[in-house]
TORTORDO-429664 format. One record per atom (N, C-alpha, C): x, y, z; residue number from 1; atom name. Coordinates in steps of 0.001 Angstrom, whole numbers. Layout:
<mivexs>
MIVEX       xx       yy       zz    n  atom
MIVEX        X        Y        Z  NUM    CA
...
</mivexs>
This chain:
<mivexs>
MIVEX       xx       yy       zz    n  atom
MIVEX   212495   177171   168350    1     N
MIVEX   213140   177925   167293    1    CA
MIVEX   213005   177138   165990    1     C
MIVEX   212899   177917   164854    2     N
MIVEX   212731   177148   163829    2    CA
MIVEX   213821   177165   163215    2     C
MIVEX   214047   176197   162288    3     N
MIVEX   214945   175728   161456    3    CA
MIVEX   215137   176182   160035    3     C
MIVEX   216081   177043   159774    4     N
MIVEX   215850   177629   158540    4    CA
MIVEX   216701   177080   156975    4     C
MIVEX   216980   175653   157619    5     N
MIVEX   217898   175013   156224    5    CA
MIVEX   216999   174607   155440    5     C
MIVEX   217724   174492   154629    6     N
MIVEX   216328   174463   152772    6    CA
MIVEX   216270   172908   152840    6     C
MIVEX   215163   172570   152648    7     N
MIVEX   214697   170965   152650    7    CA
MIVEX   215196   170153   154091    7     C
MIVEX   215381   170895   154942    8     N
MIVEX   215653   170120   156555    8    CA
MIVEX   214505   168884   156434    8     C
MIVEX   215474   167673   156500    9     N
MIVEX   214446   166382   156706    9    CA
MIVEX   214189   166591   157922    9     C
MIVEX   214119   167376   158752   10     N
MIVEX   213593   166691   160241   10    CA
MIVEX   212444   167885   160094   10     C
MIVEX   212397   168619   159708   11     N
MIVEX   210895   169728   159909   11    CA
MIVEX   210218   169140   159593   11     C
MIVEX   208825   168366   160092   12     N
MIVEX   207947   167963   160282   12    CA
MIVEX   206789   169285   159400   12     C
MIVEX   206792   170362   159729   13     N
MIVEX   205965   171268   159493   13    CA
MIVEX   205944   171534   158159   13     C
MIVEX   207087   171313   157574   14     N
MIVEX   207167   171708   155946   14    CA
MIVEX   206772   170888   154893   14     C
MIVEX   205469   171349   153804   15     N
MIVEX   205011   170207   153196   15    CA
MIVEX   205810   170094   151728   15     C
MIVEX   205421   168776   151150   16     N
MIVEX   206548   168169   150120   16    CA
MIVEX   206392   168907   149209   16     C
MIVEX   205461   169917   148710   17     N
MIVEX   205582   170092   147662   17    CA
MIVEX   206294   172084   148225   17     C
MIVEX   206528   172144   149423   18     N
MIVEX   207244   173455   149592   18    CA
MIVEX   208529   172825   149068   18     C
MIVEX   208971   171689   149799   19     N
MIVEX   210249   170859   149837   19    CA
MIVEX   210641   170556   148404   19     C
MIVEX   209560   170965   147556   20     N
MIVEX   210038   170700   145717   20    CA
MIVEX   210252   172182   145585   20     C
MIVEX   209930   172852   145943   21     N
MIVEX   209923   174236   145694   21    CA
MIVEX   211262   174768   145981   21     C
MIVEX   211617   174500   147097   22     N
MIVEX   212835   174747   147948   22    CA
MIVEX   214141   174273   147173   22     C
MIVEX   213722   173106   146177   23     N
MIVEX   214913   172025   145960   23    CA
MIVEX   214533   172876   144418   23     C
MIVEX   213950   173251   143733   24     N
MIVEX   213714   173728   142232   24    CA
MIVEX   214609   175556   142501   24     C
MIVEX   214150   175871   143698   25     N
MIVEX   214761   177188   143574   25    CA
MIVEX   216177   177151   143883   25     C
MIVEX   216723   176013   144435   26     N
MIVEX   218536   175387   144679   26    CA
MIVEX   218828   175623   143263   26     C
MIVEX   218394   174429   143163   27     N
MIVEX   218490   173937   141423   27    CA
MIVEX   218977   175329   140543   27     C
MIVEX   218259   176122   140511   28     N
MIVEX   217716   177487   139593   28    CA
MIVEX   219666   178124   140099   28     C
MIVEX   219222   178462   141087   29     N
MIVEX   220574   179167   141968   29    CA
MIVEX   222013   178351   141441   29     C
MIVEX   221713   177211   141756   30     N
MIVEX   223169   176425   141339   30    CA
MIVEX   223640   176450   139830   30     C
MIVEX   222232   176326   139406   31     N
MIVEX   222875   176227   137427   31    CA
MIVEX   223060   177525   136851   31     C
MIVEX   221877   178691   137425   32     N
MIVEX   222040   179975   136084   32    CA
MIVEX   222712   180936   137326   32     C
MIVEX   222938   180591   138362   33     N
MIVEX   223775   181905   139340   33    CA
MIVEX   224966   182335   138676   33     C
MIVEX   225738   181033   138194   34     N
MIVEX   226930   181097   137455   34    CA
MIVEX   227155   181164   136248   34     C
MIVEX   225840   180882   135485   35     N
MIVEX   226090   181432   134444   35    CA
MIVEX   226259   183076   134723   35     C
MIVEX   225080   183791   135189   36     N
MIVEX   224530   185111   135214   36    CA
MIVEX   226072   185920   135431   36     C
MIVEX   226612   185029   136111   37     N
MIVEX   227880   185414   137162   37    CA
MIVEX   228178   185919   135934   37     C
MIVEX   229011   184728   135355   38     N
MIVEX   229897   184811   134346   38    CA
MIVEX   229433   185353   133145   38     C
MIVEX   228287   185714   132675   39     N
MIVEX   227868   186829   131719   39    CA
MIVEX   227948   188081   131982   39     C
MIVEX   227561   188142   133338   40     N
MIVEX   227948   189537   133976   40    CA
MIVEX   229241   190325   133617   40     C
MIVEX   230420   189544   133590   41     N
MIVEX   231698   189765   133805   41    CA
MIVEX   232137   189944   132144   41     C
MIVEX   231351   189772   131071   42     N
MIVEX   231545   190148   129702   42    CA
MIVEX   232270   189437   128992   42     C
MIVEX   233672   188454   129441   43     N
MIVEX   234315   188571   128625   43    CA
MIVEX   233874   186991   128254   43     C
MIVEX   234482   186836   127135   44     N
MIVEX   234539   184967   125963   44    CA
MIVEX   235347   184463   126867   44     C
MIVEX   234898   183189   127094   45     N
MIVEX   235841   182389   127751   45    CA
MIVEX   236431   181380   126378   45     C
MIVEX   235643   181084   125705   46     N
MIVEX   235721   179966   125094   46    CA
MIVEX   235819   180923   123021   46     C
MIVEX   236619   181523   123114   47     N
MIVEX   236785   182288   122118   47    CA
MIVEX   235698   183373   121391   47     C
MIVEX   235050   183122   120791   48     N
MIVEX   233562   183719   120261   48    CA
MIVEX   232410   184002   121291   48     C
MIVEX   231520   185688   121981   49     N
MIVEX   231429   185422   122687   49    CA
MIVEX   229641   184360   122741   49     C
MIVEX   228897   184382   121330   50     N
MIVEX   228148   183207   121310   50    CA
MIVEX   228328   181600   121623   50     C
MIVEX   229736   181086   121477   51     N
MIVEX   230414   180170   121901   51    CA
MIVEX   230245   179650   123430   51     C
MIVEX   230903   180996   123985   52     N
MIVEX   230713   180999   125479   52    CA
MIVEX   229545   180717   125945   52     C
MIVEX   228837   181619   125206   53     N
MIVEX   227129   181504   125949   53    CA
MIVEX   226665   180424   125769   53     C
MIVEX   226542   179635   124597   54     N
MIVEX   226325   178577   124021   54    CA
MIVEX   226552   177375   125348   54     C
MIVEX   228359   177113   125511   55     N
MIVEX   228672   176140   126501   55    CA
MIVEX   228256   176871   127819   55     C
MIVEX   228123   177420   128023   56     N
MIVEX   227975   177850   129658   56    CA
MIVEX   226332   177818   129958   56     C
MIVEX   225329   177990   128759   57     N
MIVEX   224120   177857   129131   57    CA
MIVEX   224086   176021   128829   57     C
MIVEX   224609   175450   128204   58     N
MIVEX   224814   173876   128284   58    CA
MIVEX   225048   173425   129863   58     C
MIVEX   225951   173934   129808   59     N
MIVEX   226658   173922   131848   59    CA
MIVEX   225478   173854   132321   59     C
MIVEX   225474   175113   132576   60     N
MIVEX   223630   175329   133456   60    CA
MIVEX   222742   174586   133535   60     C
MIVEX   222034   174327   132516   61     N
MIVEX   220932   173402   132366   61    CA
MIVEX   221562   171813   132439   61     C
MIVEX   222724   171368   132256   62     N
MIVEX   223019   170052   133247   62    CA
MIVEX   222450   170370   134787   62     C
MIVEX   223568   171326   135099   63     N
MIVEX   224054   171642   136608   63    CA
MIVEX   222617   171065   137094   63     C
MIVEX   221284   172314   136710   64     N
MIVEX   219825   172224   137182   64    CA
MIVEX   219655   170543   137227   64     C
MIVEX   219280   170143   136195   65     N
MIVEX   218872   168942   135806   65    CA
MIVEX   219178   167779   136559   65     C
MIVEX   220383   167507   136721   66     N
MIVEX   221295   166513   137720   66    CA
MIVEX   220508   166902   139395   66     C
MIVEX   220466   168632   139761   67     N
MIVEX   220409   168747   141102   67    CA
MIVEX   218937   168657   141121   67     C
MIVEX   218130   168496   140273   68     N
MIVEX   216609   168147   140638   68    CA
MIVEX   216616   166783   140540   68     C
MIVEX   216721   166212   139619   69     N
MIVEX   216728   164705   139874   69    CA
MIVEX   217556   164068   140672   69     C
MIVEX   218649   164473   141661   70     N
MIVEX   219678   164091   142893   70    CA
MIVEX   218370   164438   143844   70     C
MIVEX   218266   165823   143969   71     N
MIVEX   217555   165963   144867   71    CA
MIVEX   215539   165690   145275   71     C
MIVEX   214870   165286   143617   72     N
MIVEX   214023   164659   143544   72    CA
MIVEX   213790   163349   144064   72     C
MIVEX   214890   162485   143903   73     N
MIVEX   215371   161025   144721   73    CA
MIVEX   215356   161229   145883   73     C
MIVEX   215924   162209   146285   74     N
MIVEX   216188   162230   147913   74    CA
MIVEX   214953   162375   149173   74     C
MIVEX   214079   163523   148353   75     N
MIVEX   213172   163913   148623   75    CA
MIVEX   212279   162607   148885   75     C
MIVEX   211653   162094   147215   76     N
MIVEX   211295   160747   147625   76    CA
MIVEX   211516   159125   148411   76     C
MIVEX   212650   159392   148813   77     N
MIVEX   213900   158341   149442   77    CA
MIVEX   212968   158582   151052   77     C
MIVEX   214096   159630   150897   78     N
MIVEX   213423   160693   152598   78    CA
MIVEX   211891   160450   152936   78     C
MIVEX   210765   160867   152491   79     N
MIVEX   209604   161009   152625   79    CA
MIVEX   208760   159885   151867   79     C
MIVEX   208870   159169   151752   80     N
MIVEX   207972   158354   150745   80    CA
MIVEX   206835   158392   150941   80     C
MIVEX   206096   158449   151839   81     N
MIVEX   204713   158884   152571   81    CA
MIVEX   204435   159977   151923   81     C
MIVEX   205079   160878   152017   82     N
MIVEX   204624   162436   151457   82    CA
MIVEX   204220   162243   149822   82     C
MIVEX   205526   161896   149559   83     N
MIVEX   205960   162128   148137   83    CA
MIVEX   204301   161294   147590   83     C
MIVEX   204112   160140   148052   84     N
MIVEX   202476   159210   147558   84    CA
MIVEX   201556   160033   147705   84     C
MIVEX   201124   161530   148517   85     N
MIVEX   200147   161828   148620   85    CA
MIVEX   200167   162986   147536   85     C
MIVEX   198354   162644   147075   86     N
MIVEX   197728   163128   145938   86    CA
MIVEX   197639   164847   146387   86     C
MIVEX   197405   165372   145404   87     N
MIVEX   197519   166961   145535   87    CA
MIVEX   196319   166881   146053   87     C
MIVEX   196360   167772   146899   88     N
MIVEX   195108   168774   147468   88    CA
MIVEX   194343   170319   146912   88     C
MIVEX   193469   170339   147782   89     N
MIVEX   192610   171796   147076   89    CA
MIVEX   193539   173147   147335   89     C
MIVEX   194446   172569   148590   90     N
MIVEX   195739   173632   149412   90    CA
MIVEX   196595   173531   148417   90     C
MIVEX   197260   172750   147806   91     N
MIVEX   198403   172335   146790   91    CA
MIVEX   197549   173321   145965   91     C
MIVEX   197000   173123   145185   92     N
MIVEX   196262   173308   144036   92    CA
MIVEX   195971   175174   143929   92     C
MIVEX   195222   175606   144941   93     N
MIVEX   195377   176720   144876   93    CA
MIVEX   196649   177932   145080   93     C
MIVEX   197907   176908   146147   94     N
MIVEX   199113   177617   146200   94    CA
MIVEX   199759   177952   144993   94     C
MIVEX   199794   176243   143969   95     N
MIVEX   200328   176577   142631   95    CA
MIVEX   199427   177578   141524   95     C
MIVEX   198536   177103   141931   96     N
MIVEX   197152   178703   140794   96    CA
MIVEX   198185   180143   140902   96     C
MIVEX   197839   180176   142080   97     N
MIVEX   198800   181521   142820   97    CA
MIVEX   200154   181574   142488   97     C
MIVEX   200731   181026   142492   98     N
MIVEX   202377   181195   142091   98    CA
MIVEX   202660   180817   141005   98     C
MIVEX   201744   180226   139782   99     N
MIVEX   201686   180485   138682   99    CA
MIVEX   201751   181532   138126   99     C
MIVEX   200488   182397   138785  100     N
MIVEX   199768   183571   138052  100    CA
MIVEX   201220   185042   138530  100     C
MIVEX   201748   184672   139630  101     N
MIVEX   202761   185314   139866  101    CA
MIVEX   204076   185389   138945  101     C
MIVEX   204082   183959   138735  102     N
MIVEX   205596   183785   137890  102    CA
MIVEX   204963   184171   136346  102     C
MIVEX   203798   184295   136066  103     N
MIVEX   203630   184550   134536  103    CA
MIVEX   203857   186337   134547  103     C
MIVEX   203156   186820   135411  104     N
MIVEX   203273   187879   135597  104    CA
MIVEX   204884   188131   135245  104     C
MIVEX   205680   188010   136199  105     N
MIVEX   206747   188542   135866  105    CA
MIVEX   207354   188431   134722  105     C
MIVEX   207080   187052   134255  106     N
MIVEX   207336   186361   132198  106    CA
MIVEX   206988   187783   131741  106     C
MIVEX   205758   187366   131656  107     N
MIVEX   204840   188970   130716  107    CA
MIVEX   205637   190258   130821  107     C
MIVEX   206314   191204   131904  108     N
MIVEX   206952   192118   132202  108    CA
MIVEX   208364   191815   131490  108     C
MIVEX   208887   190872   131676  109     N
MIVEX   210337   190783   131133  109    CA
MIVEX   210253   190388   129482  109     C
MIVEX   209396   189494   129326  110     N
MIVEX   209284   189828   127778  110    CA
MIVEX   208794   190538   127085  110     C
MIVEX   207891   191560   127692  111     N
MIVEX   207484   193424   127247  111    CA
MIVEX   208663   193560   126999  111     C
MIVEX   209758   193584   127915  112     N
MIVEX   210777   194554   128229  112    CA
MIVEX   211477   194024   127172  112     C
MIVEX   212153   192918   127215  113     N
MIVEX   213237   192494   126073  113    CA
MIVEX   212612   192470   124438  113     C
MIVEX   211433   191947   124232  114     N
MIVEX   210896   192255   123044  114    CA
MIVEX   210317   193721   122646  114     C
MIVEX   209890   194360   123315  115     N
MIVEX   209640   195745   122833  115    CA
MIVEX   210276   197073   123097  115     C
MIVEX   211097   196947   124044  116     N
MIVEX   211691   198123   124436  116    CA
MIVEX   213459   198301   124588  116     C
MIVEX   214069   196534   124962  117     N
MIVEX   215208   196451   124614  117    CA
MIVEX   216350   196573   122869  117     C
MIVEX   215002   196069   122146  118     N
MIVEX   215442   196005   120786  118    CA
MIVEX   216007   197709   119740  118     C
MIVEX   215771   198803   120712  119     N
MIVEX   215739   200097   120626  119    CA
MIVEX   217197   199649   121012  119     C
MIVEX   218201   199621   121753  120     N
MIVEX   219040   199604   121732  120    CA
MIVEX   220553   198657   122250  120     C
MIVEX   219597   197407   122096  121     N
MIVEX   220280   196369   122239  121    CA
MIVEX   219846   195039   120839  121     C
MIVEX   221171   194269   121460  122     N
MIVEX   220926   193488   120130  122    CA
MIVEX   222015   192416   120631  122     C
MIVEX   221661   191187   119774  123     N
MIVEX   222175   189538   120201  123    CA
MIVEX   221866   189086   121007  123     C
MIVEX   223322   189054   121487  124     N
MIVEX   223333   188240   123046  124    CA
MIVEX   222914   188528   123841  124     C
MIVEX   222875   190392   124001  125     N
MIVEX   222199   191534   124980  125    CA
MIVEX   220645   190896   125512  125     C
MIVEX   220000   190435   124246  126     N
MIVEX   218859   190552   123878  126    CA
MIVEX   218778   189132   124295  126     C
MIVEX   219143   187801   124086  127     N
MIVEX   219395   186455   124545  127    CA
MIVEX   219432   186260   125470  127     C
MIVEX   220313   187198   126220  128     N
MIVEX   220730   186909   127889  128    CA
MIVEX   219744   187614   129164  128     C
MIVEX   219132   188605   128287  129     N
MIVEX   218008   189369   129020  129    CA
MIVEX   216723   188422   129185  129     C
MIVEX   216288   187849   128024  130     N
MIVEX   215274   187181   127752  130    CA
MIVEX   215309   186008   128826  130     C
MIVEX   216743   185156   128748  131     N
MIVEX   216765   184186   129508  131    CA
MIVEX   217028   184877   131160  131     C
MIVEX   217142   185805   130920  132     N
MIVEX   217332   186211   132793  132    CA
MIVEX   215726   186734   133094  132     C
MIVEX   215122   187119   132154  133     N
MIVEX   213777   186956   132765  133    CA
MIVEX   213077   185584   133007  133     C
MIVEX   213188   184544   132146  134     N
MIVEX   212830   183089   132161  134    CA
MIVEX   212713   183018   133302  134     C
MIVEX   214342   182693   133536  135     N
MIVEX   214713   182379   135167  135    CA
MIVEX   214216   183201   136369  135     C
MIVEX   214099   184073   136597  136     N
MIVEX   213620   185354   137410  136    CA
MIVEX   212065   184935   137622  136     C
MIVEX   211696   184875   136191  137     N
MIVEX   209794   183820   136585  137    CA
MIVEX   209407   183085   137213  137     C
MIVEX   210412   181912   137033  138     N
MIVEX   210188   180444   137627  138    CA
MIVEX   210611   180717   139114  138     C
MIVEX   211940   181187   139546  139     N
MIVEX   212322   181892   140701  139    CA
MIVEX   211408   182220   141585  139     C
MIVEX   210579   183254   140719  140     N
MIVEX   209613   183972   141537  140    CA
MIVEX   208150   182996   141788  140     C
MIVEX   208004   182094   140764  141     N
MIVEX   207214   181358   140958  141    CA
MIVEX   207127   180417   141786  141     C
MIVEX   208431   179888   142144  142     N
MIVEX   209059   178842   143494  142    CA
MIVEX   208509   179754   144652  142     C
MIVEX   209485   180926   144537  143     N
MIVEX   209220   181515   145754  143    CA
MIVEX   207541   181922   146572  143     C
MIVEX   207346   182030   145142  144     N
MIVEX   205334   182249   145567  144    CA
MIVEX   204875   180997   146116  144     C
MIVEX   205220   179880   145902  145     N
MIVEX   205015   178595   146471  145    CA
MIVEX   205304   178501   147438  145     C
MIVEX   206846   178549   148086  146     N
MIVEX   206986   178640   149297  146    CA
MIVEX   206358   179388   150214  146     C
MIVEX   206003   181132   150081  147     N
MIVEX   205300   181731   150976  147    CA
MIVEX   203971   181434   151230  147     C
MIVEX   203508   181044   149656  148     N
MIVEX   202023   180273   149824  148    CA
MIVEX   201870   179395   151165  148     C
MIVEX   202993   178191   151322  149     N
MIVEX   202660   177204   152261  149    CA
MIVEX   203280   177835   153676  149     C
MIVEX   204174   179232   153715  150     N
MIVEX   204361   179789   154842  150    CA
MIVEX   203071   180282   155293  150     C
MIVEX   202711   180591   154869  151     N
MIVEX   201021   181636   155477  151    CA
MIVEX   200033   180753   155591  151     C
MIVEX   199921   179928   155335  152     N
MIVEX   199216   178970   155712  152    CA
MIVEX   199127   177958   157078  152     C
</mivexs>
């Protein structure tokens, strides 16, 4: 039976750079889940609601930052063998691929927020869309990584 916890040090089968993938899409989840949360829900926490957005996208991008470099250490701690080996033609073409995936979705969400949202949205509407496509890219771009090294 396989093991389905995200970065399991004992899976042997899972390679390091899925295991960055795995730990970048945590990352993603832990810092902007709660923002998204809490934009979702509309209201100012922090008086003005640019204010809010302001500190809470500050929040976020710690939150990320700290849990990639916690979990970048660990990774390399854990694996040091792995972590030394040079990319491959397999590496290399998974990320081509889940590049071209995560731009894709960029391209679609910034159609959307630059040309078609501005009809009837505006500010923050327009701020918070933009950055929820960002995130949604890279997301999707992790995730193309991971299935990359599943099918393989």
């Amino acid at each position: 039976m396989h093991d389905t916890h995200l970065i399991h040090e004992s899976d042997p089968g899972m390679a390091y750079r899925e295991r960055q993938a795995w730990l970048a899409l945590a990352a993603l989840a832990a810092g902007y889940g709660p923002l998204f949360g809490a934009l979702a829900l509309g209201r100012p926490v922090f008086g003005r609601p640019i204010v809010t957005f302001l500190i809470l996208l500050t929040v976020a991008s710690v939150v990320r930052v700290v849990v990639l470099a916690l979990g970048a250490w660990w990774l390399r701690r854990s694996r040091p063998g792995d972590a030394a080996q040079p990319i491959d033609e397999r590496d290399r073409h998974i990320a081509q691929r889940a590049m071209m995936v995560g731009y894709i979705c960029l391209m679609v969400w910034m159609i959307l927020v630059g040309m078609v949202m501005p009809f009837h949205s505006e500010g923050l509407e327009l701020v918070s869309a933009a950055l929820f496509g960002l995130v949604t890219a890279e997301a999707l771009r992790y995730t193309a990584v991971i299935a990359g090294y599943k099918r393989r």
